[in-house]
Each structure stands twice: as C-alpha cells, then as structure tokens.
C-alpha positions as CSV (number, residue, x, y, z in Angstrom):
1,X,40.2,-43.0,40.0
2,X,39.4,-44.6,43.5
3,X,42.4,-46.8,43.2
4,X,45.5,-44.0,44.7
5,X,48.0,-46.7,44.0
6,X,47.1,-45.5,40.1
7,X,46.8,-42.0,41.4
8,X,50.7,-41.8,42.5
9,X,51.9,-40.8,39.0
10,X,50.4,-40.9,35.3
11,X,51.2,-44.6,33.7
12,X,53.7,-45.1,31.4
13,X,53.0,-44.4,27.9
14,X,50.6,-41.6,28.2
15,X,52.3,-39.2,26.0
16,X,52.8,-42.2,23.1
17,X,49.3,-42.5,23.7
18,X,48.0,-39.4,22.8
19,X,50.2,-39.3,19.9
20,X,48.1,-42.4,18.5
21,X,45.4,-39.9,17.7
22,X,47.2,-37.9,15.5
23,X,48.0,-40.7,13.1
24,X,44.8,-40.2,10.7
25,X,46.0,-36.7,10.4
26,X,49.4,-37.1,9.3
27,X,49.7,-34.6,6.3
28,X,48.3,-31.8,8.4
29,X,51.2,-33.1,11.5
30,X,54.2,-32.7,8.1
31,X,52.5,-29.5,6.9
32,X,52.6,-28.6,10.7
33,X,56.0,-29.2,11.3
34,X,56.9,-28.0,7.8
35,X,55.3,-24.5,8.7
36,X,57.7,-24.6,11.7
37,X,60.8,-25.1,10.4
38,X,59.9,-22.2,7.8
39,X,59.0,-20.0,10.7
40,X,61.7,-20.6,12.6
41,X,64.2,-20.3,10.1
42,X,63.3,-16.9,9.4
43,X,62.9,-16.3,13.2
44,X,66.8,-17.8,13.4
45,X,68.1,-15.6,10.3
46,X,67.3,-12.4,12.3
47,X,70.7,-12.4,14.4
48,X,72.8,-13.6,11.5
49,X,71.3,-9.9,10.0
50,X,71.4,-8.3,13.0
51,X,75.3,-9.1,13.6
52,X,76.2,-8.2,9.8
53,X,74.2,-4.4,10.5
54,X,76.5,-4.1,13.6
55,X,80.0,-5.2,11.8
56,X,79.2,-2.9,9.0
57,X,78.3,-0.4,11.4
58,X,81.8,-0.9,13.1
59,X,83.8,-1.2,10.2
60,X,82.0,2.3,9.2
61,X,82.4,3.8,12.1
62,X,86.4,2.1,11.7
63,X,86.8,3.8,8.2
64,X,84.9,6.9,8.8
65,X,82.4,5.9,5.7
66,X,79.1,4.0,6.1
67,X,77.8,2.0,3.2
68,X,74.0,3.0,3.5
69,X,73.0,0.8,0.5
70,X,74.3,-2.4,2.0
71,X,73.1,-1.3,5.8
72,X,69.7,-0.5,4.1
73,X,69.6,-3.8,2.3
74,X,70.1,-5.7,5.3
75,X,67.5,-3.7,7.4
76,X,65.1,-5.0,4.8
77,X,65.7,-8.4,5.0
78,X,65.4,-8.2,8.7
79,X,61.8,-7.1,8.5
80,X,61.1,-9.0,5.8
81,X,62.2,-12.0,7.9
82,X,60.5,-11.3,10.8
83,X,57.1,-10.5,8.5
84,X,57.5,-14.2,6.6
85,X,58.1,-15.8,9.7
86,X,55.2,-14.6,11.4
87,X,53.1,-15.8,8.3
88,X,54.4,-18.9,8.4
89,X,53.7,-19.4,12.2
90,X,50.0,-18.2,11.6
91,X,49.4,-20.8,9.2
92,X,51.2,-23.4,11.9
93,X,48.6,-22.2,14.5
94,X,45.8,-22.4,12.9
95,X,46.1,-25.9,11.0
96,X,47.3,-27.2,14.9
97,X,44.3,-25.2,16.3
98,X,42.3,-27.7,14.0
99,X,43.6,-30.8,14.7
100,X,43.6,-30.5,18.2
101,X,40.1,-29.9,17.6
102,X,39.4,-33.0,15.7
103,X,41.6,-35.1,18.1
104,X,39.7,-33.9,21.7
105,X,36.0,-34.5,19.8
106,X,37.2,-37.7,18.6
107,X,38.6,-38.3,22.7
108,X,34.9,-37.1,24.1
109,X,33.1,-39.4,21.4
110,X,35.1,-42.3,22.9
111,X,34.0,-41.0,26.4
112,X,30.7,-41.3,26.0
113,X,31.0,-44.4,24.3
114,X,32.6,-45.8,26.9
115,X,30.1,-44.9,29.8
116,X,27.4,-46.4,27.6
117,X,29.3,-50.0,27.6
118,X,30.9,-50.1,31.3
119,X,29.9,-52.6,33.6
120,X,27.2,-51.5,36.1
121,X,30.0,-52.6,38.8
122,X,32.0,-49.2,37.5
123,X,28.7,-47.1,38.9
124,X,28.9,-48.8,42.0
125,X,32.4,-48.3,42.7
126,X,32.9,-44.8,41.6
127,X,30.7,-41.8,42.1
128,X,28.7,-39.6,39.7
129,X,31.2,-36.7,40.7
130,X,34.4,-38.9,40.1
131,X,33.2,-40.1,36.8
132,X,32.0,-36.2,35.5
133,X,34.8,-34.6,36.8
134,X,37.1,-36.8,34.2
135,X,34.1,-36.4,31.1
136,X,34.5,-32.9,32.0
137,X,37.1,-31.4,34.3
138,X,39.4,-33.4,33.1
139,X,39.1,-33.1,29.2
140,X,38.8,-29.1,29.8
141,X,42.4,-29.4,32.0
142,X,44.0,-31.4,28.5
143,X,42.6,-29.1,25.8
144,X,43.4,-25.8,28.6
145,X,46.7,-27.4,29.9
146,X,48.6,-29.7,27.2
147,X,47.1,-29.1,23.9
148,X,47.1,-24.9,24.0
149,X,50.5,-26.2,24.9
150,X,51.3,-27.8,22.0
151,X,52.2,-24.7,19.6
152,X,54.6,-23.5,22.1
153,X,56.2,-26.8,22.7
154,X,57.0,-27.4,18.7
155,X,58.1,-23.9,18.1
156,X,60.4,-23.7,20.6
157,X,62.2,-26.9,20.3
158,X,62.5,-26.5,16.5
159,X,64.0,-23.0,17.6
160,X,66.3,-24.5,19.8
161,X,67.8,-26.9,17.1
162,X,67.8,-24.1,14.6
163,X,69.9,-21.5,16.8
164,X,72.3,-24.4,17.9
165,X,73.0,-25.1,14.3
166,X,73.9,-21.7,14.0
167,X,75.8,-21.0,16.7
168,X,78.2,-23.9,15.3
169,X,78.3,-22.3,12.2
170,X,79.8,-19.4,13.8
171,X,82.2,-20.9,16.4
172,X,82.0,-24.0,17.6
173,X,83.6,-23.5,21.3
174,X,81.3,-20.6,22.2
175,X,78.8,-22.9,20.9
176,X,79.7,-25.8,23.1
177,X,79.7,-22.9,26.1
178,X,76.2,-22.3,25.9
179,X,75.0,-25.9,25.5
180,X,76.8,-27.0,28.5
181,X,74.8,-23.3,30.3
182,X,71.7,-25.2,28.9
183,X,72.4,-28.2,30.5
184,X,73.0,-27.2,33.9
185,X,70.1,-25.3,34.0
186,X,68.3,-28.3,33.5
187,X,70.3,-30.6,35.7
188,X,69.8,-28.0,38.5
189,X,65.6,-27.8,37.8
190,X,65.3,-31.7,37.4
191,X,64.2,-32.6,40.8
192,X,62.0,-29.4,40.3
193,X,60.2,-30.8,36.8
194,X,60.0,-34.2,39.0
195,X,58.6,-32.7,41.9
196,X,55.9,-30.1,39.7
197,X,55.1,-33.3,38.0
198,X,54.3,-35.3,40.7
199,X,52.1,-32.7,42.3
200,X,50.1,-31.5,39.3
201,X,48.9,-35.5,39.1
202,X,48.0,-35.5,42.5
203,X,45.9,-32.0,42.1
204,X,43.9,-34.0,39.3
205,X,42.8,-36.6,41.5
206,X,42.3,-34.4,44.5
207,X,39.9,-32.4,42.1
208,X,38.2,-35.7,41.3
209,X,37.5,-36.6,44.9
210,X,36.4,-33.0,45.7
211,X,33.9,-33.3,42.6
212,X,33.0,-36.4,44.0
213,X,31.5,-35.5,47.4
214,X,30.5,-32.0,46.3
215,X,27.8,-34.3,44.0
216,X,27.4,-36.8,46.9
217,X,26.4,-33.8,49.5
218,X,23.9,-31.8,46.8
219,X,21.9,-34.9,46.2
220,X,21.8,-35.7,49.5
221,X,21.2,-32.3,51.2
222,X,18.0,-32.9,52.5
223,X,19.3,-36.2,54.8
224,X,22.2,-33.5,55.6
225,X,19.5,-31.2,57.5
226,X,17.6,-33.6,58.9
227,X,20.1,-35.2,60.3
228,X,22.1,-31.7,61.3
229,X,24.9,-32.7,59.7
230,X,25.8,-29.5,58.3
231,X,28.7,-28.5,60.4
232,X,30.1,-32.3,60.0
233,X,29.6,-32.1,55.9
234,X,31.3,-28.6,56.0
235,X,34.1,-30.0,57.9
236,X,34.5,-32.6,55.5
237,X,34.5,-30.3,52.8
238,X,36.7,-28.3,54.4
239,X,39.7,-31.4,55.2
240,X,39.2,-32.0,51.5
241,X,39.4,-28.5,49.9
242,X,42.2,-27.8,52.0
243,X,44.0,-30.9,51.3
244,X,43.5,-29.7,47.6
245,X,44.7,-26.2,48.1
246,X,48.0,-27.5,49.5
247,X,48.8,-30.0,47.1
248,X,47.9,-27.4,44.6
249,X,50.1,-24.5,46.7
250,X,52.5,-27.6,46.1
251,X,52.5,-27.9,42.9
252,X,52.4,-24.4,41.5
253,X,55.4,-23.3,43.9
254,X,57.5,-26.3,42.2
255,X,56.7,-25.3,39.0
256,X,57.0,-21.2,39.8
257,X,60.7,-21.9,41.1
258,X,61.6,-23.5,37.8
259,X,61.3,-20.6,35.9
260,X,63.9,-18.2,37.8
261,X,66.1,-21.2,38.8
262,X,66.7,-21.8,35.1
263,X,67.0,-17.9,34.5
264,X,69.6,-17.5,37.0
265,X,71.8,-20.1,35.4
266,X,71.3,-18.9,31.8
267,X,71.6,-15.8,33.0
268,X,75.2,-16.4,34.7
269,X,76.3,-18.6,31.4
270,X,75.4,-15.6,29.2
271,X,77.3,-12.7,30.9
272,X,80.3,-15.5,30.8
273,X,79.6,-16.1,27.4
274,X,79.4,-12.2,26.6
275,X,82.9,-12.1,28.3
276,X,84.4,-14.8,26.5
277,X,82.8,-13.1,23.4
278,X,84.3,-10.1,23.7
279,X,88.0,-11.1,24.2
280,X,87.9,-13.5,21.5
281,X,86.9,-10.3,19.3
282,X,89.5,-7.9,20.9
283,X,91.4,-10.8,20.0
284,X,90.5,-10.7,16.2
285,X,89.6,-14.5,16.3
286,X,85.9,-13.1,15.7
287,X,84.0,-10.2,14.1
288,X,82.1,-7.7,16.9
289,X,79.1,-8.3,14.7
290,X,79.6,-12.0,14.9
291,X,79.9,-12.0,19.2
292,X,76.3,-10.1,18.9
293,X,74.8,-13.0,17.0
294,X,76.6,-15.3,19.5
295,X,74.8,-13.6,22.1
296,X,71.4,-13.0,20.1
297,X,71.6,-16.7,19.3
298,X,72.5,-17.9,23.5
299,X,69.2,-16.2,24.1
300,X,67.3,-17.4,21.7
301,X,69.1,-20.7,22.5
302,X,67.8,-20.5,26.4
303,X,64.6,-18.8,25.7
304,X,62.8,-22.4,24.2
305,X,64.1,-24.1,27.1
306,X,62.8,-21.4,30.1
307,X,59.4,-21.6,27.8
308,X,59.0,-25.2,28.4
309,X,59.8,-25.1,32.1
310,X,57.4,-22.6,32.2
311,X,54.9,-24.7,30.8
312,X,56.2,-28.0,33.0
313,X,53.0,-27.4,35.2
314,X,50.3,-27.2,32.8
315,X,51.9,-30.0,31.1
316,X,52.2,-31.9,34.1
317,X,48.1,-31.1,34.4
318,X,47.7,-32.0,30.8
319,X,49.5,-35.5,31.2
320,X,47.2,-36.4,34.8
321,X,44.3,-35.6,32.9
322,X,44.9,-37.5,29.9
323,X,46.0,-40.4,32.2
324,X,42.6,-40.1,34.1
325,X,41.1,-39.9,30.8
326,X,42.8,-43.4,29.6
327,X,42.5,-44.5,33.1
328,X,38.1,-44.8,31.7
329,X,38.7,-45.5,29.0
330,X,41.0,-48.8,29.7
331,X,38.2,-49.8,32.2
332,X,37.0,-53.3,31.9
333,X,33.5,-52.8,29.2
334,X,30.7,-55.6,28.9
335,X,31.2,-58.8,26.9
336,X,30.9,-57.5,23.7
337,X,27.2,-58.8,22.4
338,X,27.3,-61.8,20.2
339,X,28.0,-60.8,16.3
340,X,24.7,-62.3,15.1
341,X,22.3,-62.7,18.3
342,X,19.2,-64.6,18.8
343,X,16.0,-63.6,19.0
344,X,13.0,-65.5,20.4
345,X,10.7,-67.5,17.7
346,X,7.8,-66.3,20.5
347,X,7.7,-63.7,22.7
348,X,5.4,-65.0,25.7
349,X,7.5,-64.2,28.5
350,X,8.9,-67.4,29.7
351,X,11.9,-66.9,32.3
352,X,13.7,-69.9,33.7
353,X,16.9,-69.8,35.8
354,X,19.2,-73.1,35.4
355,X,21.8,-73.8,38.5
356,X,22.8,-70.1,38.4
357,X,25.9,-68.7,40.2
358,X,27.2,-65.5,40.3
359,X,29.5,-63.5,43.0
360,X,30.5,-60.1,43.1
361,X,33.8,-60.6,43.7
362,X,36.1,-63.2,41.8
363,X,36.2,-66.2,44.3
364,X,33.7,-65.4,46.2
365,X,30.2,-66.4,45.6
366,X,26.5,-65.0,46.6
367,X,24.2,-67.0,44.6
368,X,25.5,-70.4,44.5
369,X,22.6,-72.9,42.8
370,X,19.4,-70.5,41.8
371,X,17.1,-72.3,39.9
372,X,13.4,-71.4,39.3
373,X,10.9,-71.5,36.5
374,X,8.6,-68.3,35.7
375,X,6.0,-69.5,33.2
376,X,4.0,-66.6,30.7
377,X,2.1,-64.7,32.4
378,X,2.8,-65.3,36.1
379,X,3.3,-63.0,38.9
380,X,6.0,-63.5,40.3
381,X,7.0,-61.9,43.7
382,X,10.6,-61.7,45.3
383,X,11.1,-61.4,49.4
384,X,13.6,-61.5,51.7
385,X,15.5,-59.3,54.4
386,X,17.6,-56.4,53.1
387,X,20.6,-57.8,51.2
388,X,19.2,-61.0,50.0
389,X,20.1,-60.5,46.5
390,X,16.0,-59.7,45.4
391,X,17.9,-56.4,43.5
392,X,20.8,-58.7,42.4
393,X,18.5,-61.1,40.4
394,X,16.7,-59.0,38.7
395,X,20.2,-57.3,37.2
396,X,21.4,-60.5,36.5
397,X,18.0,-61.0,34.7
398,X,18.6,-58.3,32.7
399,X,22.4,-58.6,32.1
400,X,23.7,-56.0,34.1
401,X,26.0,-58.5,35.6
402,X,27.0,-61.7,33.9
403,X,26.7,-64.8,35.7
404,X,29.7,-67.0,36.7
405,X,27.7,-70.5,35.8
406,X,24.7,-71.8,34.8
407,X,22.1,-70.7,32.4
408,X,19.0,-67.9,32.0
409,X,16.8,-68.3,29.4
410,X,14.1,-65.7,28.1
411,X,11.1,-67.3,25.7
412,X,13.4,-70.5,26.0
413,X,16.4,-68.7,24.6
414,X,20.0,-68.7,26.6
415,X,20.5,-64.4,27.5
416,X,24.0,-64.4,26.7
417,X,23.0,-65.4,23.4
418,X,20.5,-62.4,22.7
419,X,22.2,-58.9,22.4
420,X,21.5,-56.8,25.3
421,X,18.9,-54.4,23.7
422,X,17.2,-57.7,22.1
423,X,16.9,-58.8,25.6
424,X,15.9,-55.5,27.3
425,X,12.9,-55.2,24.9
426,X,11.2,-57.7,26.7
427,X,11.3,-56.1,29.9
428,X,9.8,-52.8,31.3
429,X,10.8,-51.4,34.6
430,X,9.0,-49.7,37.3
431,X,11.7,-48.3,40.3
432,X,11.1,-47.2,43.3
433,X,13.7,-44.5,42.9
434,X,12.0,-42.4,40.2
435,X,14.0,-41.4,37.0
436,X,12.9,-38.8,34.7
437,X,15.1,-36.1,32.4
438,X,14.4,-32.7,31.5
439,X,11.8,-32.5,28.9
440,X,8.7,-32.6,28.1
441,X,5.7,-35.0,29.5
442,X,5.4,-36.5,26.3
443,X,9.2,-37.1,25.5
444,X,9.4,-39.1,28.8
445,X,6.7,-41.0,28.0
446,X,7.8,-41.6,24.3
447,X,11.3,-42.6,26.0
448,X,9.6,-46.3,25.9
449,X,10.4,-47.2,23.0
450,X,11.4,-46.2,19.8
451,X,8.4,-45.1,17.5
452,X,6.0,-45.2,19.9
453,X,2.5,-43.1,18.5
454,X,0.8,-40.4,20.4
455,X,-2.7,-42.2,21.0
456,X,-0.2,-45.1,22.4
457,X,1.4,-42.6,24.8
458,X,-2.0,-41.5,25.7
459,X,-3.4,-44.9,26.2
460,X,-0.7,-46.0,28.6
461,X,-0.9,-42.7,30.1
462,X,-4.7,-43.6,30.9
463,X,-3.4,-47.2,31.8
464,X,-1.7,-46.0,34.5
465,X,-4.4,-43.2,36.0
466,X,-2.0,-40.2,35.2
467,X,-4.0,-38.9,31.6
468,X,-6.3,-36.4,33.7
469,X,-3.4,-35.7,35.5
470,X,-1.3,-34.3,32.9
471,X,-4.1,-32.6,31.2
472,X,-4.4,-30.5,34.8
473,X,-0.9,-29.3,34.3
474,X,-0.1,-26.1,33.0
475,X,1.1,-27.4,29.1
476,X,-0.4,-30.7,29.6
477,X,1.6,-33.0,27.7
478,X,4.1,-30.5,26.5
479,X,4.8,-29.8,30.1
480,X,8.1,-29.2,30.4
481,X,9.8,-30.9,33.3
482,X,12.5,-29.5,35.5
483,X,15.8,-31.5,36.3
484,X,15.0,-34.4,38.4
485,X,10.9,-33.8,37.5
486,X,10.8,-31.4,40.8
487,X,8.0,-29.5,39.5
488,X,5.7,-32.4,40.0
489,X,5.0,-34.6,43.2
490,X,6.3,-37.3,44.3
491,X,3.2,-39.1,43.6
492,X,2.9,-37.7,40.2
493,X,6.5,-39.0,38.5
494,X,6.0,-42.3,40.1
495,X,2.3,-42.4,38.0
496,X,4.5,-40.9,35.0
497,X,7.4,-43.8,35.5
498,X,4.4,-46.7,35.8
499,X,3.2,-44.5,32.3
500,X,6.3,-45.2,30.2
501,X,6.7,-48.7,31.5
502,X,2.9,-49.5,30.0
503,X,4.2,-47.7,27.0
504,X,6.9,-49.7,26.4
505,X,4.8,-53.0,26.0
506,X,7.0,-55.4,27.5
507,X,6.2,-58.9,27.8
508,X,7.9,-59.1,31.8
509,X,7.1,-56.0,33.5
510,X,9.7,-55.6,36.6
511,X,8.5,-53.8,40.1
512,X,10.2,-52.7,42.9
513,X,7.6,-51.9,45.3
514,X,5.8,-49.4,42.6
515,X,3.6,-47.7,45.0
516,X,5.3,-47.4,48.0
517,X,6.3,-43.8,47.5
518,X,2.6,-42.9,46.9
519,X,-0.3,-41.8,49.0
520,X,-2.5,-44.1,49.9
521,X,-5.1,-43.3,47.8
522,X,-3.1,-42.9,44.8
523,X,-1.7,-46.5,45.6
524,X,-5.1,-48.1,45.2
525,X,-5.6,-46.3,41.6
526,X,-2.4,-47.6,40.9
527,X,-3.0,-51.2,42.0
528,X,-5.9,-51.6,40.0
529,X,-3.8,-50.5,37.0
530,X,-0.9,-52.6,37.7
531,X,-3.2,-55.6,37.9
532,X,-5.0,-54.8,34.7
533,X,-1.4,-54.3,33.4
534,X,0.2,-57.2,34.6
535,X,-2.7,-59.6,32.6
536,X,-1.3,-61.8,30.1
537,X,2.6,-60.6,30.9
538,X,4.9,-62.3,33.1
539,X,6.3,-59.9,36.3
540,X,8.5,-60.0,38.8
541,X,7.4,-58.0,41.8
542,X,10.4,-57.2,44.6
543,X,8.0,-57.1,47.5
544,X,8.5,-55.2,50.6
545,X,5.3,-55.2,52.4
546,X,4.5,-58.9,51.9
547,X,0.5,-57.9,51.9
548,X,0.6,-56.5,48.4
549,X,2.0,-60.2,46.8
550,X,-0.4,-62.6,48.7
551,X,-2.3,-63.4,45.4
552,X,1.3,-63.9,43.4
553,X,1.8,-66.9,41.5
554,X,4.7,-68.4,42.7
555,X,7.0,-66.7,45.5
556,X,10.7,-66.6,45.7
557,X,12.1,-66.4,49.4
558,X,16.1,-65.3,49.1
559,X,18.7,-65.0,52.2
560,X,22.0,-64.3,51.5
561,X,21.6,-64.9,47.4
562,X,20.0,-68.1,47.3
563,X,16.8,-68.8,47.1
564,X,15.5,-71.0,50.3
565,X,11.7,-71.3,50.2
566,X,9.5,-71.6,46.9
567,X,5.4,-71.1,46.4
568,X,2.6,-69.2,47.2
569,X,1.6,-67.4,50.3
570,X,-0.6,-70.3,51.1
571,X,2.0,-73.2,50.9
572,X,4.5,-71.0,52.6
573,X,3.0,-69.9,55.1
574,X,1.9,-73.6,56.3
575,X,5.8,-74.0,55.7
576,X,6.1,-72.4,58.8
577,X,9.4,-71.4,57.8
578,X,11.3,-68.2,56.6
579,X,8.6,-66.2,54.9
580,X,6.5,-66.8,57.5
581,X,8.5,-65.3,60.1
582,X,9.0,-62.4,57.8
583,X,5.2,-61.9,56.8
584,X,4.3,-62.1,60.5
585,X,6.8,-59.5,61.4
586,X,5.1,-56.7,59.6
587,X,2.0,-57.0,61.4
588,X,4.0,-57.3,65.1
C-alpha cells in the first residue's frame, strides 16, 4: 500500500488467486455452470424458433395458406423457452449469490486474522486509514465491483459460445463474418480495456491514501487548530481529492468509451452482415427465416462481448481491490510461536538481557551489545534523551520485535521459546497514551485478563484510587464509555488504565511515565498506589522527569540504543557522567 512501485498495476496471478477460494465449493461451481448452460441454451433456441415462425410465415404468405397449428406450436415453444431459461438462470443466481457469500466471509476472517499476527513494524509503516480502507473500502469495492460481476460474466460467455455454435450450424461463412466483427471490436477497444485497467488500480490506491490522511487529520484536529493549520490541511486535502477525482475522471472516461467504440463496430459488421444475409437469400442459398436467426444470433453473439466491456471498469476495481487485499495478506506475519512453548517452573519476575542486538532495518543496527540483569522485584527505571531506544526495549521485551542476536530470558526462560501470550501474561502495561474501547467501566477493567471476578475488578479499581471515582459517575461501573473514553477526563482514564493493569496481576508491571498526564494532585494518589503496587513485582519505569525514579533499583541510561551508564541515582550521579548531565538539566 505505501510501496507505488506495487501500486502501478495488480500483480500477476490475482485472478488465479481468487479462484483458489472457490475450490471447497466445487459441486455448487458444476451445478453453477450446469444451470448456465441450461439457461442459455434455452436463451439460444429462441432465434432458431423465431427464424422457423418467420419462414413459415413467408412460405404462407408465398402459398396464400398459413399453417396456424404449426405457427402456434412454435409460438409455444418460444415462451416456453424463454420461461425455462429464466428458471434455470434464477437457480444460477442464487446458488452464485451464496458462494460469493461464503468466499468474501471466509476473505474478511483471513483479514482480521491477519492484522492480529503482523509485525508491529506494519503499524508503523502504514496508517490506520491505509490499513481500514483495504479491511473495508476495499472488500466492499470486490463484493460491489467483481463478484456482483460474476453472474454476468458466466452467462454471457456461455452465451457467446452457445450462439457461435449455432451460427455454424446454420452457415458457416456468415458465421466466420461475425467473429472476425467481434474481433475487431476488441482489437480496436484493447488499448481502451488496458488503459481503464490501469486507472481503476490507481483510483484504489488514491482511495487508500485519501482514507489515510482523512484519519491522520480527525485524530489530530486539535494540533490542526492550534497550530492554524486549517487552510494548509484543507489544501492538502484538496491536492489529494483532486488528484483522486482525475484519476477517477480517468478511469471512468476509458472505460465509458469502450462501450460505444465496441457498438459502433458491431454495429457496422451487423448491417454488413444483414446485407450479405439478404442476397444470399434472394439468392436461394438460405431460407429468409434462417438470415433472421443469422441476425438474431450476430446480436446475441455481440451483446456478451459489449456486456463485458461494460463491466471492464468495475472489474478493473474488483481486481485492484482484491490485489490490495492479497497485497495484506502476503505481508510478512510474526514467527509463528513455538508448537509446544515453555512456560516458567516460577513466576518471580526475573528479566535478564544477554548481548542483545537488534536493528530496525536489515544491516543496520541500533542496539548492538545490551546486556542487564533485573532481579524479582526491582524497580527498574529507563532514561535517556528522545530516541534512545527506552520505547524500543521494552517492545523487544515483550516481543513486538524479535531480536537479531543474543538472548532475553523471563523467570530464567529464553522468550522466543515461550508463546507470545505465555509471555505477555507476565507483564501489565501502563501508557502514557491512554487506550480504552467503547463499553462499559467494568468491561475495560475486566479486559485484564480472562476470568477476572467482580470483587477483583473492584479491588484493583481501589488499588489504583479510581473506586469512588466510578461510583460518582452516572452508571457507576456499568458506565458506558464513549469512543476513545471522551466522556471522562483525562485524569480519569489514565486512573482507569493504572485499574486494569493492577487487575491483570502481572508479575513485571511496565510504565511509561504513568502520571504525567495527571494533575498534580491526582499524581500523588497515584504514586502512592503505584508504589504499593509495584511491592514484590519486578517494573520497568521509562522515566521522563528523572525526580520520580531517584529511589529505583537499578537505572538504565540509553543513547542511541545502547545502554552507557548502569546504577542507581546515587552511583550515577557521582559518575558525573551522562545521567547526570541529564538529571541536572531539568532543574536548569
């Protein structure tokens, strides 16, 4: 999605693709195609009856003497045709209604699967608009685009080889006529398929970025106004919705032209074909009746094929979806977890980092010989200037990123042994970027862990000072919250977030600077919880006012990924080195 060089045009085997998930349906696919061929053979009978009504009209009108019982016999047969072959293509359309069904829940299962397991790298490289706009946009543009498609597509090409079969049961050199009319039609729209093609992909992608910054600007609104950046974000929206309208202007005016540059074509091949007709009959090498099915049949023969062009641009949508679909769903996942993980003999909260490496970027490295040793129970604090890597070892703590060399071990077993949720279980996190879903108070809360009791809930909401808190709120613990928790302060869903980290019971609780987004007087309640919190369990605390760590166990000091200065606050600050320069600065 952000790479264009994959954006120029869907990859190759997109279409074979899709096609793989129809092969657990492949009964319903011959019953499909089985309810075709019936329909359009009794769709392709109708000129073969139409033609025989007209000769025996001719010859009656010829003799002076109609024979009503035959005429009235083959009237008959021509509504009974049209009646069967309109059941049949019922029973086609609903069984392909189904499948199609089954096929796109199966595709958005694997979606969601699929953002569950990517690597946290994907999020960082791709926005939240980019990523929903193919979850949603784009599935809606393959179900809308290609698959309402499909019915069209299958009845149309089986009428086309239907008709041609009988056109050279009835001559063959008229026949040959309106093939070759067929087939410059299409030789004069290719470069206009190409073209349609080529935009419609590009509209996909344009769509995707507009989605993008759409969600990047809402989220962001209130820097956009305090900043006055309005007229600079509407500008910007303005470039990209415009870019957008052209390539879609594009795109639809390729495929519009294909339409009437195939009709004109057909159109000159048939009256040629009518003329041809009608000599040949004057002739006697034909019946009259037999030139009207000749004629019937040529536009039945060119209707399939101005039907698809038609559809070229929804198709051409449908295919840059489904290739922006594939393009997630090819996208690199996690190691897979180990078959059979291990799990701790003791859980005591033990975390030691053995010559760790790890970079970004293949060949180049951040962190290039971490090693450290956080015993049970210590408080451990992170510092260092912005871009240190404090964030980046605490991800690699909890596997978010896999490390290029050396070993982590939790309660003295290697990570990358443990499953990922084995490992996570140990840990509970407290951001400084809150994060709480729609729902009730107590469904947050409960969000810990999996059966986690009420009176626990309650406990750790009076662990973390919020109890009397929720109880003031309208609902109390059945408060429902609004999307993003808006209908509660600041102050409040950091208390909340602090809550469901104490409910989780972690052995290594994880802080980024818990209370700075608090008042200061909510910031000392919380203190005094976090300390009677952090007793007994091992946490890491990425500290940036250095006055809230002085009484941590052992302090990390990190520049550029590595870690260059190791101890208390005491021993470092007689260091004289780093950290003290840094603590020092704050109070400047």
């Amino acid at each position: 999605m952000s790479d264009n060089k994959t954006q120029e045009k869907a990859p190759k085997g997109t279409v074979g693709r899709l096609f793989t998930y129809l092969k657990p349906y492949r009964g319903r696919i011959v019953l499909i195609f089985l309810m075709t061929i019936l329909s359009t053979f009794f769709v392709i009978v109708a000129p073969a009856l139409i033609g025989q009504i007209t000769t025996a009209l001719f010859d009656g009108a010829a003799k002076g003497k109609f024979d009503w019982n035959l005429i009235a016999t083959l009237l008959a047969a021509l509504g009974g045709s049209y009646a069967i072959s309109q059941l049949f293509a019922f029973i086609h359309g609903a069984i392909l209604n189904t499948l199609t069904a089954r096929v796109l829940q199966r595709l958005r299962t694997e979606i969601d699967e699929k953002v569950h397991h990517l690597t946290l790298n994907y999020y960082d490289t791709h926005t939240a608009g980019e990523i929903l706009s193919v979850i949603a946009n784009d599935v809606d543009t393959l179900t809308n685009e290609l698959v309402n498609n499909l019915t069209t597509l299958v009845t149309q090409i089986a009428t086309a080889i239907g008709v041609l079969i009988m056109l050279f049961l009835i001559d063959v050199s008229l026949a040959l006529f309106s093939l070759g009319t067929v087939v410059v039609a299409l030789l004069v729209s290719r470069g206009l398929i190409v073209l349609s093609g080529k935009m419609f992909t590009q509209q996909q992608n344009e769509v995707g970025s507009l989605n993008g910054y759409i969600e990047e600007i809402y989220e962001g609104q209130n820097v956009v106004q305090a900043f006055n950046h309005q007229e600079a974000s509407a500008e910007k929206f303005r470039k990209i919705n415009d870019h957008l309208a052209d390539t879609a202007k594009k795109a639809t005016t390729a495929s519009a032209m294909i339409f009437p540059t195939v009709t004109v074509v057909t159109g000159i091949g048939y009256a040629l074909l009518a003329i041809v007709g009608c000599m040949s009959a004057f002739e006697g090498v034909i019946a009259v009746g037999e030139v009207v099915s000749i004629l019937q049949y040529t536009q039945q023969f060119t209707q399939p094929f101005t039907e698809v062009t038609s559809l070229i641009g929804g198709v051409s949508a449908g295919l840059a979806a489904s290739s922006r679909i594939f393009d997630l769903l090819d996208t690199e996942e996690e190691i897979p977890d180990p078959a059979e993980g291990l799990v701790p003999t003791e859980n005591v909260g033990s975390v030691e980092f053995e010559h760790v490496t790890f970079g970004y970027v293949p060949g180049s490295t951040l962190m290039h010989d971490v090693s450290f040793t956080a015993k049970p129970g210590q408080k451990v604090a992170i510092v260092g200037p912005t871009g240190a890597g404090k964030t980046t070892l605490i991800n690699l703590l909890l596997r978010f990123y896999e490390i290029n060399g050396g070993t982590i071990r939790v309660d003295g077993v290697d990570s990358s042994k443990m499953t990922r949720a084995e490992l996570r279980r140990h840990f509970g996190m407290v951001l400084q970027e809150t994060w709480l879903f729609e729902g009730t108070i107590r469904d947050n809360l409960a969000y810990a862990r999996d059966g986690v009791t009420e009176d626990e809930i309650v406990e750790a909401a009076k662990a973390a000072s919020v109890d009397s808190i929720i109880n003031a709120l309208p609902g109390g613990y059945d408060m429902v919250l609004s999307p993003g928790a808006e209908n509660v302060s600041q102050g409040e869903r950091q208390l909340l977030t602090i809550a469901r980290a104490i409910a989780s019971a972690p052995e290594i609780m994880i802080l980024d600077e818990a209370t700075s987004n608090v008042d200061a007087r909510t910031e000392a309640v919380i203190q005094r919880a976090l300390a009677q919190l952090m007793k007994g369990r091992t946490s890491f605390v990425i500290a940036h006012r250095l006055s809230t760590i002085r009484d941590a166990d052992m302090i990390l000091y990190m520049e550029k990924g590595d870690i260059l200065e190791v101890g208390t606050h005491d021993e470092l600050m007689e260091l004289h080195g780093k950290y003290e320069t840094l603590y020092l600065s704050q109070f400047a």
